[in-house]
N, C-alpha and C positions, 0 to 999 in steps of 0.2 A: 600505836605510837604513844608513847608517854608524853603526859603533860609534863615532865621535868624538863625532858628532849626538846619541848615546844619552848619553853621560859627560856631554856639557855641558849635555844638558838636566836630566841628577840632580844635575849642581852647581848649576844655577838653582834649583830647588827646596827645595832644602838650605838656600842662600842665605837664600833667602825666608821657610825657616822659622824659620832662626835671628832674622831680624830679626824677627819677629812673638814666638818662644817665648825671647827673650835674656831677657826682663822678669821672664819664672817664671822661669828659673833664677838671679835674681836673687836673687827671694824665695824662691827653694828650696821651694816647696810640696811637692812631688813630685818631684826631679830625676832618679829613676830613669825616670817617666813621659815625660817630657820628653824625655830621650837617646833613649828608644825609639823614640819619634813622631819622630825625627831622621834614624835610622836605617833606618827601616821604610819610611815614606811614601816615600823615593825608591825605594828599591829595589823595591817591591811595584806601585810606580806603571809604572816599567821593567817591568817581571816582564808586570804585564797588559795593558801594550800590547805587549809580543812576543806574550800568547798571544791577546787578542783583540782587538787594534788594525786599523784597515784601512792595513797600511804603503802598499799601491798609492793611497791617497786622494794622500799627498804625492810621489809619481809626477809630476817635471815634465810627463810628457808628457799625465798623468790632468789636472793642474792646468789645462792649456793647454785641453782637451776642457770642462772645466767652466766655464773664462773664458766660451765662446761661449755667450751670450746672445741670443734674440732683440730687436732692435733697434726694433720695431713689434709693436704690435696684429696686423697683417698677417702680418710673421714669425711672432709667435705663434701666429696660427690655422694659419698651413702647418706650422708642427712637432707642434703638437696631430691635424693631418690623419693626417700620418706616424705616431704614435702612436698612433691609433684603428688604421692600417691591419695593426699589429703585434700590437696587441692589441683586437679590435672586440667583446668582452664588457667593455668597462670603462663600464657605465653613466655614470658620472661622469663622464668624459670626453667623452661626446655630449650630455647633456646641458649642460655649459660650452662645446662646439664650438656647440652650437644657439643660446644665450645669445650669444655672442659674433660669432656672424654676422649675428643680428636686430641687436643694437648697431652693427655695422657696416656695415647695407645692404646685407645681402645675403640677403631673407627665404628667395629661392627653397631655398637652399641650406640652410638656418636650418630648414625644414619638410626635408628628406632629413635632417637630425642628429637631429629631433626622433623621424622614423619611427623610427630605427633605436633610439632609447629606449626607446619602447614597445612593437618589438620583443622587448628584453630583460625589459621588466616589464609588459606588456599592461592590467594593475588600476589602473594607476596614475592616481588622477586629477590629480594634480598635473602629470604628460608628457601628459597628453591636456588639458589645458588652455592646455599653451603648446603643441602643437602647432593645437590651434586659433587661439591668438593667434597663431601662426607663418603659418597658413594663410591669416586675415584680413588681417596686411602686407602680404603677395605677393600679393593681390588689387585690384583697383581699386574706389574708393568710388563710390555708396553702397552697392553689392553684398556682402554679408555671405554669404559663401560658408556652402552648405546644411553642406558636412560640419565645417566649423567651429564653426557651431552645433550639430550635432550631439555633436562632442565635449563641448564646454563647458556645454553641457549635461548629459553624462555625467556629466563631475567634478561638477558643482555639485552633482548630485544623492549622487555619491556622498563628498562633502564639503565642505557648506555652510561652512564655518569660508573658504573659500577665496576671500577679498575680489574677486580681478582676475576669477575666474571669475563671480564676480556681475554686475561693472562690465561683464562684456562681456558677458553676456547682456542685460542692460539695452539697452545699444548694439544687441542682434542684436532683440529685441523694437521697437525704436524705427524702426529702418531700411526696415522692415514695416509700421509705421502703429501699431503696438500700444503707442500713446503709456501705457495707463493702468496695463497689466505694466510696460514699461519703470519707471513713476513710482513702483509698489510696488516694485522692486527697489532702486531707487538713495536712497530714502529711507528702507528698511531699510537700507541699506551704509551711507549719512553719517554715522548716529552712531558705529561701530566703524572712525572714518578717524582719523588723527591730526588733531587739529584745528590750522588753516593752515597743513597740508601742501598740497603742491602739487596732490593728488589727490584732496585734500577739496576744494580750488577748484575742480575743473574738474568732481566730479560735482554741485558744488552748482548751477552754471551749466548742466550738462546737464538738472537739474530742475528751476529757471527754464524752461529754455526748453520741455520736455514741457509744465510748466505752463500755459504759455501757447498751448501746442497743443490743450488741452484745453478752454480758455477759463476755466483758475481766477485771480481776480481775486485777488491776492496782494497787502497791503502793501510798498512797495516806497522806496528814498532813492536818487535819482538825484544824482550827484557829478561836476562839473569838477573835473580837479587839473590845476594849472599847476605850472611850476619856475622858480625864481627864472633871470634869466640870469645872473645872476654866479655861479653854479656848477653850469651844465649843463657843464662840463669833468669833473666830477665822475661824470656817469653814467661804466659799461663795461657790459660783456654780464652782468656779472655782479650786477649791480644788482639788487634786486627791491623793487617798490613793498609796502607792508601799508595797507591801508583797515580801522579802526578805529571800534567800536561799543562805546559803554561806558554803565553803568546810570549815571544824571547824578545819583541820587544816592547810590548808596554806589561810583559810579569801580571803581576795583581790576580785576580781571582783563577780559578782551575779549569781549564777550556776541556780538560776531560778528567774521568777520575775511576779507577782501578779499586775495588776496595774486594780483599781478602780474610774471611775471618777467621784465625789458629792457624796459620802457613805454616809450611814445612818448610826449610831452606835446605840445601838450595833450590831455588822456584823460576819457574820460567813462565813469565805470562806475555799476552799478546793484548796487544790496544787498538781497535781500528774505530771506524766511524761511528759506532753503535756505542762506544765509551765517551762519546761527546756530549755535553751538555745541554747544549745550543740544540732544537729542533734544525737539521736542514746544514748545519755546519762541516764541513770535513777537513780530515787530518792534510787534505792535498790542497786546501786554502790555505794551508801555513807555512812556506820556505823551510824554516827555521823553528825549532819550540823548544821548552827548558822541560828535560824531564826530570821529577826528584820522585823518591817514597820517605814515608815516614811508618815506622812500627808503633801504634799507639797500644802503651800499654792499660789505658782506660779502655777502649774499644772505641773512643770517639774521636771525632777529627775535632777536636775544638786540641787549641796548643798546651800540652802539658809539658814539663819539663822533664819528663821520665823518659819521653820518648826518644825514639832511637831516628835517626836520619841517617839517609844518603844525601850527601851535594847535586845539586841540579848539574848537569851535563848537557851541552849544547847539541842538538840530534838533525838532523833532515830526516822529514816524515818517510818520503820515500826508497830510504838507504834502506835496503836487503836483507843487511848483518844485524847482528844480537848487539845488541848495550846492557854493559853490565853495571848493575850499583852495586854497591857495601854500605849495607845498614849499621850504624856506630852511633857511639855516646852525641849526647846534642850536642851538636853545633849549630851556628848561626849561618841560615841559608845566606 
């Protein structure tokens, strides 16, 4: 590093401070104080980057090695490979290399990152849970591989708090016939889900359909939803429908909640108890309820003005027949 480099950086700073400390010395509160903090701050600032600065950081050539970036996903899992292979006690590291090979289709390899995790921490139920999830991708359905279940089992048992290690046990129970474990697990899970997340949709739909393997007769609203044509220009991928269930008479927050993400229209979905929010609540506690949908073209339930609605429709839970909505330009529910 040049001593020109250093001079002109303690005159910048000088600079700087005079334009911020001109105003005290204006008012003279202190001007001994002042000159010090003038005086001091460059040269101390110089002072502790000569002795504990990294001068090789602004090393064109260091510069040039830090530009390189990986370009992809892909790149980055090859340079993360190359890192595990320099240093293969970095926990951390296998377990992102495992994550990021399942994200990208490639389980088999996805369960070799995961071993090599629980290599390093063998207790852990959280690496033995997505090595079982890891082992279950790499497998073909509806075969729920034994020693997948077997892990996930482990973890569950040694750390109930662990949502996905439920979900899939539920799943490894089902796959089996053991429709009635599966249905105590996942409607213990739904109420500790975010309610219409995407993962509260899909295990409420998992226990519909156990349900219905079981032969339990469950209040149910079966729903057409059309879209207007003058603005199916408006779907993308990114679309996601919400089917809406509100107490018809005090309205306010969603007593159940439908969420679809990229629908096709026309669509016919069904709402029964397992769409409910409320742990313990059902659709045949309500006489009466407001159904509506809304199309969010963000993907989120928070109100945008782009989105598309249906008007709420006054329904009884136990009516038979289909309700149909028409998704249209906003209006005011």
């Amino acid at each position: 590093m040049s001593t020109t480099f250093l001079i002109f950086a303690a005159f910048m700073v000088t600079l700087a401070l005079l334009f911020l400390l001109l105003p005290l010395l204006r008012g003279k509160p202190s001007s001994a104080i002042v000159l010090i903090l003038l005086i001091s701050l460059p040269v101390s600032s110089w002072y502790g980057y000569q002795m504990i600065g990294n001068k090789a950081a602004l090393d064109p050539q260091n510069l040039r090695q830090q530009a390189v970036m990986p370009q992809s996903m892909e790149a980055a899992i090859a340079m993360l490979k190359v890192k595990l292979t320099e240093n293969p006690e970095d926990l951390g590291g296998w377990l992102l290399l495992g994550k990021s090979l399942l994200s990208t289709g490639h389980p088999d390899q996805a369960v070799t990152a995961y071993r090599s995790a629980l290599t390093l921490e063998p207790d852990s139920a959280y690496i033995k849970m997505e090595l079982g999830n890891a082992i279950l991708s790499n497998s073909q359905p509806p075969i729920f591989p034994s020693e997948a279940k077997t892990l996930i089992q482990a973890a569950f048992a040694a750390d109930p708090s662990l949502q996905k290690a439920q979900w899939l046990l539920g799943i490894a129970e089902a796959s089996i016939g053991n429709n009635q474990l599966a249905l105590d697990l996942w409607q213990d899970l739904l109420p500790k889900l975010e309610a219409g997340s995407g993962i509260a949709a899909t295990v409420a739909e998992q226990i519909a359909e156990v349900e219905s393997r079981l032969g339990i007769e469950t209040t149910s609203v079966n729903v057409r939803l059309e879209i207007s044509t003058s603005v199916t220009a408006k779907l993308t991928e990114q679309t996601v429908l919400f089917v809406f269930l509100r107490s018809a008479e005090q309205g306010g927050m969603p007593l159940a909640v439908k969420r679809i993400p990229a629908p096709q229209f026309p669509l016919e979905i069904k709402l029964t108890d397992a769409s409910m929010l409320q742990a313990g609540k059902s659709l045949q506690d309500y006489p009466e309820l407001l159904l509506s949908a809304k199309l969010s073209i963000t993907g989120t339930a928070d109100i945008n003005a782009d989105d598309l609605k249906a008007p709420a429709i006054l329904i009884k839970p136990g009516n038979p027949g289909q309700f149909s909505l028409l998704l249209q330009n906003t209006i005011e529910e």
